[in-house]
C-alpha positions as CSV (number, residue, x, y, z in Angstrom):
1,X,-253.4,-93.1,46.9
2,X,-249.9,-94.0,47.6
3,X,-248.2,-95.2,44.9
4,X,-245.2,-95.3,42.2
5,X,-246.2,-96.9,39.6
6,X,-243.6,-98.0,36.5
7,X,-246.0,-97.4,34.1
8,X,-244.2,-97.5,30.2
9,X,-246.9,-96.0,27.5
10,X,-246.3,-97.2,23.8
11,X,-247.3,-94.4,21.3
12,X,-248.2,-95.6,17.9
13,X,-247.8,-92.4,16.5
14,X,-246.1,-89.0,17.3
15,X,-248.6,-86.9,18.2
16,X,-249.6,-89.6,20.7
17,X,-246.3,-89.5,22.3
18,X,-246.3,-85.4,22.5
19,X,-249.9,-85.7,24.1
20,X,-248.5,-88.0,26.6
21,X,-245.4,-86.9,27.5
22,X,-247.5,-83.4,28.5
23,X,-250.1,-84.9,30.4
24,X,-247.5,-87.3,32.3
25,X,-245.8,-84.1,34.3
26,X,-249.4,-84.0,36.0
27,X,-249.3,-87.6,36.9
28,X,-247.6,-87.9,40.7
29,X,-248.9,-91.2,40.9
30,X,-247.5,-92.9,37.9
31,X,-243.8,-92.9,36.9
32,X,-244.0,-92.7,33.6
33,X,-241.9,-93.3,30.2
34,X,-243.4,-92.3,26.5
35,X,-241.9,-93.9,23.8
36,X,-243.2,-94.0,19.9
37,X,-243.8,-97.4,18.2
38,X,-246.3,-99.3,16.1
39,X,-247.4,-102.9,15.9
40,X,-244.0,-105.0,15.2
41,X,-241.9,-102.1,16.8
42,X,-243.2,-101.8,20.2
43,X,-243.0,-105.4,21.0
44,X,-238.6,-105.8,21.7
45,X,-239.7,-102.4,23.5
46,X,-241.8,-103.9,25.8
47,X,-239.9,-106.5,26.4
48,X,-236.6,-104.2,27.2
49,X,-239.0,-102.4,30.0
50,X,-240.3,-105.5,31.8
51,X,-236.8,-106.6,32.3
52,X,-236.3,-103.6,34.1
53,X,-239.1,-104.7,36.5
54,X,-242.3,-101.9,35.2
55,X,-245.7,-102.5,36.7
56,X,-248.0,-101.6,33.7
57,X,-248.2,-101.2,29.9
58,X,-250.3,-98.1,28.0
59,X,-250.8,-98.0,24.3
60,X,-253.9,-97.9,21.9
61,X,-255.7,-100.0,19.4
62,X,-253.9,-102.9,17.1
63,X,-250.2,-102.1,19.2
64,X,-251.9,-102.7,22.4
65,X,-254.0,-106.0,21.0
66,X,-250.8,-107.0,20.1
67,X,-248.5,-106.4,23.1
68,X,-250.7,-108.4,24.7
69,X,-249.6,-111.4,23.3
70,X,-246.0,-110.6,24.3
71,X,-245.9,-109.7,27.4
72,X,-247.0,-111.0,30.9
73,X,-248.1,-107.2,32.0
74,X,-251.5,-105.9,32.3
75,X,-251.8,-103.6,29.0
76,X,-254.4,-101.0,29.5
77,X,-255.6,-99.7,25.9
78,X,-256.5,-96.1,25.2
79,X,-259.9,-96.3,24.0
80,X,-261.8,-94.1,21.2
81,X,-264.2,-92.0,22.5
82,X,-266.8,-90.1,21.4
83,X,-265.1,-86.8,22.2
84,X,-262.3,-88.1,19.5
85,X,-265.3,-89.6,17.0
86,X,-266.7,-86.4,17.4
87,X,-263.8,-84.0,16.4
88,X,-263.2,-86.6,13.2
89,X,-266.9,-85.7,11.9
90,X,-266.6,-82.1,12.5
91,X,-263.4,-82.4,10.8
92,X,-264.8,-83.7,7.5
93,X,-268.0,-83.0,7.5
94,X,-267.5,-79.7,4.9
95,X,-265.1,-81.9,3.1
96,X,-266.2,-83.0,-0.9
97,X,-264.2,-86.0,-0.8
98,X,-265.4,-89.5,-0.4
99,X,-265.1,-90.5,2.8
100,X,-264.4,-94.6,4.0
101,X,-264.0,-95.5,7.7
102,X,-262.2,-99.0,8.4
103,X,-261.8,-100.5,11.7
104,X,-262.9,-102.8,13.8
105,X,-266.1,-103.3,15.7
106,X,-266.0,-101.4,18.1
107,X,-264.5,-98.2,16.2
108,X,-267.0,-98.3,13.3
109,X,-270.0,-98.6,15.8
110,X,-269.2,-95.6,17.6
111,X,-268.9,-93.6,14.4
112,X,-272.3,-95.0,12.7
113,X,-274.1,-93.9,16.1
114,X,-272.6,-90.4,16.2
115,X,-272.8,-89.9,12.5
116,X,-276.3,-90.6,12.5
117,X,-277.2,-88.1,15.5
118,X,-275.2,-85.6,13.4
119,X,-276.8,-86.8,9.8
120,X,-273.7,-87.2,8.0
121,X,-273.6,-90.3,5.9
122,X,-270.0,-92.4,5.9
123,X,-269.8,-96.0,4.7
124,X,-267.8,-98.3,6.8
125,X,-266.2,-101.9,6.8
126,X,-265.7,-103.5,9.8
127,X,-262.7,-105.9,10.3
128,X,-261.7,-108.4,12.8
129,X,-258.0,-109.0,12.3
130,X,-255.2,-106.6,10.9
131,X,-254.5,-108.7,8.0
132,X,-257.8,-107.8,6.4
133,X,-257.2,-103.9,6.2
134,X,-255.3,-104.4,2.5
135,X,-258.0,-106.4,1.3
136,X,-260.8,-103.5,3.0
137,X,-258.7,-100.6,1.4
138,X,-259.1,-102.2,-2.3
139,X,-262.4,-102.6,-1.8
140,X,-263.2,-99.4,-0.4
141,X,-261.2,-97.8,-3.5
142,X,-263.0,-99.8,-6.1
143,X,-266.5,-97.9,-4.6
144,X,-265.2,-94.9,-5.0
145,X,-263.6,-93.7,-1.8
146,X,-261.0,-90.8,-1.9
147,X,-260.4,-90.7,2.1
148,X,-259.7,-93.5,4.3
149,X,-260.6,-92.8,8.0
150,X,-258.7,-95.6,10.4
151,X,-255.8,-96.5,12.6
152,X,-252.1,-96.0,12.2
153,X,-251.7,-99.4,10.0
154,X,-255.2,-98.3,8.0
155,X,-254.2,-95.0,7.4
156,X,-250.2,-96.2,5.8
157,X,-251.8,-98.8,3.7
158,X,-254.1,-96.3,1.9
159,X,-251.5,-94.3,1.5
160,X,-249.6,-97.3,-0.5
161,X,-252.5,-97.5,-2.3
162,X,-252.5,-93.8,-3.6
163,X,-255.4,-92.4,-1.4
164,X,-255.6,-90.1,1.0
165,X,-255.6,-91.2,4.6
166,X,-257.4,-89.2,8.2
167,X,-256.0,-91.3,11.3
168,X,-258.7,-91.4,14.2
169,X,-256.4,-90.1,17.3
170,X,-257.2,-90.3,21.1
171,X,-257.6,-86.9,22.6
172,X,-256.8,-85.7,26.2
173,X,-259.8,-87.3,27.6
174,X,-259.2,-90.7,26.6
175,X,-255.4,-90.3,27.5
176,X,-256.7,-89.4,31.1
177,X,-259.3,-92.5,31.3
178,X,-256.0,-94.7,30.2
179,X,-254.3,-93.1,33.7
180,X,-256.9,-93.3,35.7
181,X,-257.4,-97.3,35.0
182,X,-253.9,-98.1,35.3
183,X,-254.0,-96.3,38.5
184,X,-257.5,-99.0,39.2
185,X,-255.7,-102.0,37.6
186,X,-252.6,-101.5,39.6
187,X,-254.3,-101.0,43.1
188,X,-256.5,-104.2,42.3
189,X,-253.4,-106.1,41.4
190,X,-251.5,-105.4,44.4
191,X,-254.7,-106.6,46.5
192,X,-254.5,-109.4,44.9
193,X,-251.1,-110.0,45.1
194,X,-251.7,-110.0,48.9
195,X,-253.9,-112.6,48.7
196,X,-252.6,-114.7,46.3
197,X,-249.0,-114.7,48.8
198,X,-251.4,-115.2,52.3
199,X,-252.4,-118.2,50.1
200,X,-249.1,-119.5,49.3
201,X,-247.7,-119.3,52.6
202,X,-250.7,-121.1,53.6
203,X,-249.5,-123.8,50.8
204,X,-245.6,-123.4,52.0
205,X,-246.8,-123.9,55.7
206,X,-248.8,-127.4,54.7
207,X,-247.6,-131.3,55.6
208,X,-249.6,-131.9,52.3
209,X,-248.0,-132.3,49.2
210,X,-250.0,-130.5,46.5
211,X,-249.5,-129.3,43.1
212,X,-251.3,-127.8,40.0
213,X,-251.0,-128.9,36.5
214,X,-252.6,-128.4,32.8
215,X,-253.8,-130.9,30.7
216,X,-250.6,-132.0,28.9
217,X,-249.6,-133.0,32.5
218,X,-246.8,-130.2,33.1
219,X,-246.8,-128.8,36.6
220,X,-247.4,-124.9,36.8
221,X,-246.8,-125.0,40.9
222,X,-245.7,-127.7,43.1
223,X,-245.6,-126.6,47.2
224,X,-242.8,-127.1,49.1
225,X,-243.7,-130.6,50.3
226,X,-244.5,-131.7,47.1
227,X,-241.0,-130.8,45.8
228,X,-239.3,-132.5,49.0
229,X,-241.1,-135.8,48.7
230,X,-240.5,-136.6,44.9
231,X,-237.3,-134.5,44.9
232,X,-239.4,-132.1,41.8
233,X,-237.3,-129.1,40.7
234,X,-239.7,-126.9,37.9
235,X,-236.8,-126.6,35.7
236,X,-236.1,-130.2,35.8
237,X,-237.8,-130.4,32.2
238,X,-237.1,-134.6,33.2
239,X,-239.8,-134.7,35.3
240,X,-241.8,-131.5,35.0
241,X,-245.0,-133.8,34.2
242,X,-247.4,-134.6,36.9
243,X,-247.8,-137.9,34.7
244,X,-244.1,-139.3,35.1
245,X,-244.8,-139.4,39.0
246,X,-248.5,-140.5,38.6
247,X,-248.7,-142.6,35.9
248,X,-252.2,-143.5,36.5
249,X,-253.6,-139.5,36.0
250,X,-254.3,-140.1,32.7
251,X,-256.8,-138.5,30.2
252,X,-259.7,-140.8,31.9
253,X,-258.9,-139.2,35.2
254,X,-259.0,-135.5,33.8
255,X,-262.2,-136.1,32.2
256,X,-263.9,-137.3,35.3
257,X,-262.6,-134.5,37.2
258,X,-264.2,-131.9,34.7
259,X,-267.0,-134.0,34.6
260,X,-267.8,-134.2,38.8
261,X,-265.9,-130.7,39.9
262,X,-266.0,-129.5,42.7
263,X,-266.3,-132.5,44.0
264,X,-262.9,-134.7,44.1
265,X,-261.9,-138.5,43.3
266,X,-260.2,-140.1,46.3
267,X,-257.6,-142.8,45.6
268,X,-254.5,-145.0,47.2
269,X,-250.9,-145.4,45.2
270,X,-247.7,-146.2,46.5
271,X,-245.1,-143.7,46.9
272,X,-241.3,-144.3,48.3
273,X,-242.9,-147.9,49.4
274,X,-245.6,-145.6,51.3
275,X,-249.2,-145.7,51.0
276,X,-250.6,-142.8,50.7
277,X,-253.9,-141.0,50.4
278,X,-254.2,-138.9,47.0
279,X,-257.5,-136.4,45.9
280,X,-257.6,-135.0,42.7
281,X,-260.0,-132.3,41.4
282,X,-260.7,-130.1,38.7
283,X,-259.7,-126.3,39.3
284,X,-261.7,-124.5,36.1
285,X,-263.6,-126.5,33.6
286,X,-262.7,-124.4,30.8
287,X,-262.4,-126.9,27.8
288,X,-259.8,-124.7,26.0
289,X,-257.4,-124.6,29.2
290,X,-258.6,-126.7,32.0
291,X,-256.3,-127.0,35.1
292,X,-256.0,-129.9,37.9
293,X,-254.8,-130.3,40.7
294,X,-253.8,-133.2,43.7
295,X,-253.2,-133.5,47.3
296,X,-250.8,-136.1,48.3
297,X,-250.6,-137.4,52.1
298,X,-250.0,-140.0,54.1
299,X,-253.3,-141.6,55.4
300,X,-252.8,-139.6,58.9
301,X,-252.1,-135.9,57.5
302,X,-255.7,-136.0,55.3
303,X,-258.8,-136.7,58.0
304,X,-261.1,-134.4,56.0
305,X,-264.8,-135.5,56.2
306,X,-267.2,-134.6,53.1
307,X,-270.7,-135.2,52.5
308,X,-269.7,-136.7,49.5
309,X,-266.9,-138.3,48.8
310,X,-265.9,-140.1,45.7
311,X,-262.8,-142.7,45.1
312,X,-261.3,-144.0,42.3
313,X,-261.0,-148.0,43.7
314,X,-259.2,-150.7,41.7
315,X,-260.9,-153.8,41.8
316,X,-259.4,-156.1,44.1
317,X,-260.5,-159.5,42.8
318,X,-261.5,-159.3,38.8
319,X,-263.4,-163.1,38.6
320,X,-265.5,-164.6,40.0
321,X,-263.1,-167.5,40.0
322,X,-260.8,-165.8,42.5
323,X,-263.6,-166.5,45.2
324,X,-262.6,-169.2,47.8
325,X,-264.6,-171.2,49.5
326,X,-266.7,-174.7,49.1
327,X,-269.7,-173.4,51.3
328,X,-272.9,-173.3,50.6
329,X,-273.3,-169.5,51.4
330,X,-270.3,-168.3,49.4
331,X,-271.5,-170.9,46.5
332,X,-274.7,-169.0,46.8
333,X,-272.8,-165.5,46.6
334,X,-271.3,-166.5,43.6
335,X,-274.4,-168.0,41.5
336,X,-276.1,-164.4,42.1
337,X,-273.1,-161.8,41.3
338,X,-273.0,-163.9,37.8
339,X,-276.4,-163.4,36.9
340,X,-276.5,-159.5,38.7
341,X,-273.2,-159.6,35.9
342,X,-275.1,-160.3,33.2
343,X,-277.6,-157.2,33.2
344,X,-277.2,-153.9,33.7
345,X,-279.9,-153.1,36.6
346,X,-279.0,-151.5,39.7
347,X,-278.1,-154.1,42.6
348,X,-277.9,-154.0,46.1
349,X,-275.4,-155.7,48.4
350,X,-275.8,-156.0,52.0
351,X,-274.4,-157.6,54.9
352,X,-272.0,-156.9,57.9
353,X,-269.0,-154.3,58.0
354,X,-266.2,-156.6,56.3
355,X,-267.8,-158.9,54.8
356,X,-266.6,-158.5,51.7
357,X,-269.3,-156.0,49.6
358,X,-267.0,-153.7,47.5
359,X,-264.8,-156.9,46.8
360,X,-267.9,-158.2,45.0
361,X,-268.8,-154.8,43.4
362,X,-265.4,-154.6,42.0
363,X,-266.2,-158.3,40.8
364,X,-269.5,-157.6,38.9
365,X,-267.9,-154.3,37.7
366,X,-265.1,-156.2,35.4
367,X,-267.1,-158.8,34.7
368,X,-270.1,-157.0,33.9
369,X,-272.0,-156.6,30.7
370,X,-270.8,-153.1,30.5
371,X,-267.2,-153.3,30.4
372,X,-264.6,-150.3,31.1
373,X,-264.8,-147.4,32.6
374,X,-263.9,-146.8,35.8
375,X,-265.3,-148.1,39.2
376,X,-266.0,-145.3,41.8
377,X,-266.9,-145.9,45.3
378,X,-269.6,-142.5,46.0
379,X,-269.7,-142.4,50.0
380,X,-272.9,-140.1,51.4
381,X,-272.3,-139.2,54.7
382,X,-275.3,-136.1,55.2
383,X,-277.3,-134.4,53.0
384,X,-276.1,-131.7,50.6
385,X,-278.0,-129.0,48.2
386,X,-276.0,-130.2,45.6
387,X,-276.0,-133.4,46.0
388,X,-278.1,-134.3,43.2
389,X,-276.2,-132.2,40.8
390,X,-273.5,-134.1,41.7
391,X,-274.7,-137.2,41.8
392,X,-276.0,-136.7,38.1
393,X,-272.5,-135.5,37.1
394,X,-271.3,-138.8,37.8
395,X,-274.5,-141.0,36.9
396,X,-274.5,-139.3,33.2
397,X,-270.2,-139.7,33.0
398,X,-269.9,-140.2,29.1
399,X,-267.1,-142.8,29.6
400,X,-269.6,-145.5,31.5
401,X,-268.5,-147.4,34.4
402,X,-269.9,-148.7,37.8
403,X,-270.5,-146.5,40.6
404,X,-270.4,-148.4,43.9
405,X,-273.5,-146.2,46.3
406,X,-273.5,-146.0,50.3
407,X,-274.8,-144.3,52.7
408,X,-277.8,-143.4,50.7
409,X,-280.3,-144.8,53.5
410,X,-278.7,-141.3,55.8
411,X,-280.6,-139.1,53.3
412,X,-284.3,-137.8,53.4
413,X,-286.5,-140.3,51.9
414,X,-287.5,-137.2,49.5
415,X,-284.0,-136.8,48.7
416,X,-283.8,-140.6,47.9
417,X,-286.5,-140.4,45.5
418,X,-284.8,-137.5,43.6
419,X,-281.7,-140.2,43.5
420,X,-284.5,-142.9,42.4
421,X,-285.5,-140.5,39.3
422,X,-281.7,-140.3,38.4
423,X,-281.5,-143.5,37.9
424,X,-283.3,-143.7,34.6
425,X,-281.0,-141.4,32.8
426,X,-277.4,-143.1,34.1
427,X,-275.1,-144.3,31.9
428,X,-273.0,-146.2,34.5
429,X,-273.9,-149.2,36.6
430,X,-275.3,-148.8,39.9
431,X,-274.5,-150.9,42.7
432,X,-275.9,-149.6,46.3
433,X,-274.3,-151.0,49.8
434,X,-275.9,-151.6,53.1
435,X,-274.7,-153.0,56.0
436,X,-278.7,-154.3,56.8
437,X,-281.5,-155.8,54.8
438,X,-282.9,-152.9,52.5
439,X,-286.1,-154.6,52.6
440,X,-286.1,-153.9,56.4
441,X,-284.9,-150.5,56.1
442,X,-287.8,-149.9,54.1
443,X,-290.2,-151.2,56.5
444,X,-288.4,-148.7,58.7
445,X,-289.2,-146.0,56.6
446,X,-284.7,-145.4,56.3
447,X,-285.4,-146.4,52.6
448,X,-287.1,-145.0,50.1
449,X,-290.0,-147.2,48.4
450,X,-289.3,-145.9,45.0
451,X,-285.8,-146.5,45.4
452,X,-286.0,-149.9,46.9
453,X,-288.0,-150.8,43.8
454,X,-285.3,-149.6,41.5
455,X,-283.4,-152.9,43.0
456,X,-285.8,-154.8,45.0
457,X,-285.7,-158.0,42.7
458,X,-281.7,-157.5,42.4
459,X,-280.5,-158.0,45.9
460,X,-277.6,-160.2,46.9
461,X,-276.2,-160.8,51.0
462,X,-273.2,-161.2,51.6
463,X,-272.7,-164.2,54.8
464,X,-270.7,-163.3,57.8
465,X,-267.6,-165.3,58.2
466,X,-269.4,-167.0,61.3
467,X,-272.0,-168.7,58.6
468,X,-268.9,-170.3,56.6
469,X,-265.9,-171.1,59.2
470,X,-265.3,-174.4,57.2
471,X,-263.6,-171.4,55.0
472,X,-262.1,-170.0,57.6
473,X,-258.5,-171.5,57.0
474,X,-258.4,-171.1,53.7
475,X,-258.9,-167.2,53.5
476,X,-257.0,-167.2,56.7
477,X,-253.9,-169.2,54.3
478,X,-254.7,-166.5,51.0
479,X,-254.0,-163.5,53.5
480,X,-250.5,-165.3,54.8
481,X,-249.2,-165.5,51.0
482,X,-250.1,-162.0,50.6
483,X,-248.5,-160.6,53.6
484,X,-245.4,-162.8,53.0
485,X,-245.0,-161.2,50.0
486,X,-245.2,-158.1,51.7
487,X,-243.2,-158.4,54.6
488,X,-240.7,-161.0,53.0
489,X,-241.4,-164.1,55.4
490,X,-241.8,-167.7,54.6
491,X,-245.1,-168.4,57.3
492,X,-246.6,-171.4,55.5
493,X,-249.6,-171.8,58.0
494,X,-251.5,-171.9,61.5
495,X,-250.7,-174.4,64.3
496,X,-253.7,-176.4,65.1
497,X,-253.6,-174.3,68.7
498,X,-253.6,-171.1,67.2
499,X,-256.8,-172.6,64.6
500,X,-258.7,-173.3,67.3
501,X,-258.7,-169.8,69.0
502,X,-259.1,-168.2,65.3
503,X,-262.2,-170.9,64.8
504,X,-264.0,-169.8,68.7
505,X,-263.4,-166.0,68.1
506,X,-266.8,-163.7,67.2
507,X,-265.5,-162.0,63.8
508,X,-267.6,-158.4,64.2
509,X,-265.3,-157.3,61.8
510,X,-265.9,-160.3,59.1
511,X,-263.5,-160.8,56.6
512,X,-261.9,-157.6,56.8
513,X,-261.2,-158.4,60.7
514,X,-259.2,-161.6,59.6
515,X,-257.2,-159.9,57.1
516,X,-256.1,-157.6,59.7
517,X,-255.1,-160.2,62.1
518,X,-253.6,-162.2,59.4
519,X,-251.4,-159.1,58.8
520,X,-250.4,-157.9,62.3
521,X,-249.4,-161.5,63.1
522,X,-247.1,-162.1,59.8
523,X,-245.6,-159.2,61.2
524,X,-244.2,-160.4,64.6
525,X,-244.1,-164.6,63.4
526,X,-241.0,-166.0,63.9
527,X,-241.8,-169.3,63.0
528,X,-242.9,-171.4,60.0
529,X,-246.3,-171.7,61.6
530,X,-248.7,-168.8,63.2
531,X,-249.0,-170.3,66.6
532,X,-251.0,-169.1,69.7
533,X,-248.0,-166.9,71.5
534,X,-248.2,-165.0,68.2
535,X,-251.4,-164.0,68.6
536,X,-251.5,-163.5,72.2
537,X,-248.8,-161.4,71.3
538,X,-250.7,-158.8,68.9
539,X,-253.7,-159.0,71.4
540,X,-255.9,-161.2,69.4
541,X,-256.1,-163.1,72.9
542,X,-257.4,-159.9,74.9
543,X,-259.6,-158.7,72.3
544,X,-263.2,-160.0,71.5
545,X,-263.1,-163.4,73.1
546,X,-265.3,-162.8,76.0
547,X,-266.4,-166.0,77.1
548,X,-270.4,-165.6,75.4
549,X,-271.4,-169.3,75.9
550,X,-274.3,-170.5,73.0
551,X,-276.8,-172.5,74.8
552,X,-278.1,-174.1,71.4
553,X,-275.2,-176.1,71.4
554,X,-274.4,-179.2,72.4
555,X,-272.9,-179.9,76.0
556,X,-269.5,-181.5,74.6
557,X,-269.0,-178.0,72.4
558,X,-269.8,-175.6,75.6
559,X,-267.5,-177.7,77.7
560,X,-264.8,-177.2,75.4
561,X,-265.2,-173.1,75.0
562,X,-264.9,-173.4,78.7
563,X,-261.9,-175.3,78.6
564,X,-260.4,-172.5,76.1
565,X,-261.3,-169.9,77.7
566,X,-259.3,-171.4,80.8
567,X,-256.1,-172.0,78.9
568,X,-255.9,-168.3,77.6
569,X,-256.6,-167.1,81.3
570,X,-254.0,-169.6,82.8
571,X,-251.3,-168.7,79.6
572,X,-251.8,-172.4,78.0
573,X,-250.7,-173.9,81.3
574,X,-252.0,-177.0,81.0
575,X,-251.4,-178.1,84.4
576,X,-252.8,-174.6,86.4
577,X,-255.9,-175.3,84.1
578,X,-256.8,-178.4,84.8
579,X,-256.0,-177.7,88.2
580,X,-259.4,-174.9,87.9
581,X,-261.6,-176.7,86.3
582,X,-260.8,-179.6,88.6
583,X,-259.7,-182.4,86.3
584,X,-256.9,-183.8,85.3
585,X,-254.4,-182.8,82.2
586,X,-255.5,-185.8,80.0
587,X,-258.8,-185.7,80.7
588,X,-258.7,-182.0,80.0
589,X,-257.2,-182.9,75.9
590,X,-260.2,-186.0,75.8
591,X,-262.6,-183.5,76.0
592,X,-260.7,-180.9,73.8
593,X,-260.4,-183.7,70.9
């Protein structure tokens, strides 16, 4: 083994040292310096000698219990053993006197069992904490006791107490032992020093800010990007805590991290006018000293996939009221989320990608029966062994809330039945999405019957925008104020043009797809109005508006898709498109009107 290891041995008292400094000139792996003191004593020692950059600290009982506390080195503590327990027996086992031993645990256990093999009878009081050795010695002297057998501190206080006083030493054998683990504790050390630097140039290498914190929110490591994108310095005491960048980590968050670890909550905030994509997770649950971490990134730097992810989701409508809309369907919507509101049995939401189904789960959430708590969005993407674990970790969350299911219909149907039997013992509100009609999926065998029962009478769907375009314009006018705020323009609505192609396009993407559109064309519009050149020129034109002529109609409506469809082909040239179809340009506009 090759090594040179700073090793500094404490002695508590001098015959200690002498034993030491002998057995040290045998030692070629250790470098190591003897020096005498006890308890209070040796702590400015140890402090001197790991300035001065030593690997390891040796000492023996109460002195190395308390170095501990002072120092950030390992402390390896001589131990008693049996050879030393041993020589104290044979030492005063001819003796008259009244004999007392009083140490801790440990100490006085070894001396009952090898007293008892040797039949030699000494009481004993066992102590847990250093203060209690006056109070021992008093009590040992009122019943009798001439000789107090003990440590260093033990023996000096029965002294002061006017009886005599045997100090248990450590022989050569345990002196050894002490070498021979600092030698272990220092090789296992450096191996993990390796591997604790392979993983921090990992972390020094990574795009994604991350950093580790305690529960009173002060950061204990922050990786390079971390520090770069919020400017963090650790002895910048100003902003130290992960909670003055991150307001929103707050004691809720922690608990739900402890409560769900190792899985992670998944959230959006704003940083530097950025969105970006944030995980936080619990690194040891340890109630006395639990530690967190997050991982910051923009939404392209984190593409991890999980079979099981959770997100932290604010809400974003809180009313009902906020809904728009005078049709029937949405009317319909509304009605049902109220009374879904008012009771605190599982629902299901279904309909088409978009249309709006964790906008209404946020909706039942705040209005709910069950207020507070958080609302978490649990996405199931494949089966997992613990999935179920997890899943109850978060059904049984003290704190209530509303968890927001989907993808459950991916899972075995035996694996949905286990999530069925959760159900019964969850403290938060369940709300389960599908993009098709669970009672379908059931007949499919994709669902569960047991857990299709758990909502079967509690079902609400959700429209596609193509069942309520009479609403179109008004969503289509809520997304402009948004993005206006946004993007600072003063857009105050659609030319009648550009309406028409947003009324004839097929939204797959339902509400969500409008929004989008909405967006990219606040973006480029230079006018007070969105008009059609606008979306021709974010591709809105190019994209999904394959002439797909409904026959149901009547002959007026086809004739004017056709016409449309023309115009967008021909660039809105009037004249090239009538030209086409082979009519003229105002008898082209009649059969628009």
């Amino acid at each position: 083994m090759d090594m040179n290891i700073k090793t500094l041995l404490i002695a508590p008292y001098p015959g200690l040292k002498e034993l030491a400094s002998t057995l040290a000139k045998e030692q070629q792996e250790l470098d190591l310096t003897v020096v005498q003191g006890d308890l209070q004593e040796a702590i400015p020692i140890v402090k001197q000698y790991e300035k001065e950059g030593f690997d390891l600290v040796i000492s023996r009982g109460g002195t190395a219990q308390l170095l501990r506390q002072y120092t950030s080195l390992p402390v390896i503590e001589i131990q008693v053993s049996g050879y030393d327990i041993l020589r104290i027996l044979t030492l005063v086992k001819d003796y008259h006197a009244h004999h007392w031993i009083i140490g801790f645990t440990n100490i006085c256990q070894g001396f009952v069992s090898v007293s008892n093999l040797l039949d030699i009878q000494i009481p004993y009081t066992i102590i847990h904490d250093q203060k209690e050795v006056d109070e021992a010695v008093k009590e040992a002297k009122a019943a009798g006791a001439q000789t107090i057998i003990g440590d260093t501190v033990t023996c000096r206080t029965a002294e002061a107490h006017g009886l005599q006083s045997i100090l248990i030493t450590s022989g050569k054998e345990s002196v050894i032992e002490a070498f021979e683990q600092a030698k272990q504790t220092y090789q296992m050390l450096k191996n993990t020093a390796k591997e604790v630097k392979r993983y921090k140039q990992l972390l020094h290498q990574s795009r994604v800010a991350i950093a580790v914190y305690n529960e009173q929110g002060t950061i204990e490591y922050a990786s390079p990007a971390f520090q770069n994108r919020f400017n963090w310095m650790k002895n910048n005491s100003n902003e130290s805590s992960i909670y003055a960048c991150f307001p929103f980590l707050d004691h809720e968050y922690n608990e739900l991290c402890r409560a769900i670890a190792p899985v992670e909550i998944q959230s959006t905030c704003i940083v530097n006018d950025k969105r970006m994509h944030l995980r936080q997770g619990c690194l040891n649950k340890d109630p006395l000293e639990p530690h967190y971490y997050i991982r910051l990134a923009e939404s392209t730097e984190l593409q991890e996939e999980h079979d099981l992810t959770v997100s932290a989701v604010q809400p974003t409508m809180r009313s009902f009221s906020q809904i728009i809309g005078n049709s029937e369907s949405i009317h319909r919507v509304i009605e049902q989320g109220k009374r879904a509101a008012m009771h605190r049995e599982p629902v299901a939401l279904y309909g088409e990608q978009g249309s709006g189904k964790k906008t209404l789960a946020g909706i039942i959430h705040c209005e709910g029966k069950q207020t507070g708590g958080m609302l978490l969005h649990v996405r199931i993407t494949a089966d997992d062994d613990q999935l179920i674990d997890h899943l109850h970790s978060i059904f049984t969350y003290r704190e209530g809330g509303t968890c927001v299911l989907q993808g459950v219909e991916l899972l075995p149907l035996l694996r949905q039945d286990e999530i069925s039997q959760l159900i019964a013992t969850a403290v938060v509100r369940i709300i389960f999405l599908f993009e098709n009609d669970p009672a379908h999926l059931a007949r499919q065998k994709q669902l569960s019957h047991h857990l299709f029962k758990q909502f079967k009478a509690n079902q609400i769907r959700l429209p596609s925008l193509s069942e309520y375009t009479e609403d179109l314009e008004k969503y289509a006018r809520k997304f402009i104020a948004q993005y206006n705020v946004k993007y600072g323009k003063q857009v105050v609505g659609i030319d009648e043009a550009a309406l028409k192609w947003l009324h004839r396009h097929h939204w797959k993407g339902n509400l969500q797809e409008l929004n989008k559109v909405m967006e990219q064309a606040i973006q480029i519009a230079r006018h007070e109005y969105i008009q059609v050149e606008d979306l021709k020129t974010i591709g809105f034109l190019d994209s999904g508006n394959d002439l797909c002529l409904d026959l149901h109609k009547p002959l007026a409506e086809i004739e004017k898709e056709i016409i449309w469809k023309v115009l967008e082909e021909e660039n809105m040239n009037q004249t090239r498109a009538a030209k086409r179809l082979g009519i003229n340009r105002s008898t082209l506009w009649r059969k628009l009107k």
